[in-house]
Steps between C-alpha positions, in 0.01 A plus 500: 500500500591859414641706852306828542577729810318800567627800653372648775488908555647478883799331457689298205422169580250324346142523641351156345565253217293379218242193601614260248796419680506226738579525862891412449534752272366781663743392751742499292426838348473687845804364646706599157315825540569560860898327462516797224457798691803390729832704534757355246673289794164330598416377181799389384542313906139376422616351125816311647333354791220393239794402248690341789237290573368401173872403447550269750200334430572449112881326616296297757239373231716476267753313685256240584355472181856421348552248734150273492566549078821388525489240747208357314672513143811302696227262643316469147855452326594240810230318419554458173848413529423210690232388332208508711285810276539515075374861441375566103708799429306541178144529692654759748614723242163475315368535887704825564443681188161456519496623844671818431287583200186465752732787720594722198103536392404542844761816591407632183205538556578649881672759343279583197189566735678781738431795469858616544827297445724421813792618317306885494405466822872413633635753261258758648599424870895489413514849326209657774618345785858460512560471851263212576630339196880492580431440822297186423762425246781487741303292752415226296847500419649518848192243625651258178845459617418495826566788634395505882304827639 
């Protein structure tokens, strides 16, 4: 859905937000609002310990994710090897391909019914909001390697 905030006369933050949204995303646009009308040195505090955080969880998931598909490709390739599974490569492939056509249609057609691309959006916040952005930037970086707070 399209983001719409209107301004109210009082102050500069935004006084309500368009009813098609859904609850998570007015959320999401008042906290964005109300994170933007911080000094400099909040938001960009507020964007690393987002960043940070968002960091840490990627290695976290990721780590684990590399090591159940890896551990289970050793297993699979184990098993093989000794005879006790006969996988049909050719199926797989046919299996696979198949598979990722099924995700290619369905992304595109995510991304053909919004409104507004993510790439505008992120370019948007990156060039507006450049304080938030490198701060989130260099959290998720710091929170990758590991860097403790």
């Amino acid at each position: 859905s399209h983001i719409t905030m209107c301004e109210s006369d009082e102050s500069s933050r935004p006084s309500r937000v368009d009813v098609d949204q859904s609850d998570d995303e007015v959320v999401e646009t008042r906290v964005l609002a109300m994170v933007l009308h911080f000094s400099p040195w909040k938001q960009f505090t507020v964007g690393f310990g987002v960043g940070w955080i968002s960091g840490y969880l990627f290695r976290k998931v990721s780590r684990t994710a590399a090591i159940v598909i890896g551990g289970t490709f050793v297993a699979v390739q184990g098993a093989v090897a000794f005879g006790l599974i006969e996988v049909n490569w050719g199926s797989l492939k046919r299996a696979a391909r198949q598979n990722m056509k099924h995700v290619e249609n369905k992304v595109s057609q995510i991304v053909s019914t919004q409104d507004q691309p993510i790439t505008d959006f992120v370019v948007h916040l990156c060039t507006q909001h450049v304080y938030l952005t490198s701060g989130f930037g260099s959290g998720v970086f710091s929170g990758f390697i590991g860097f403790p707070l």
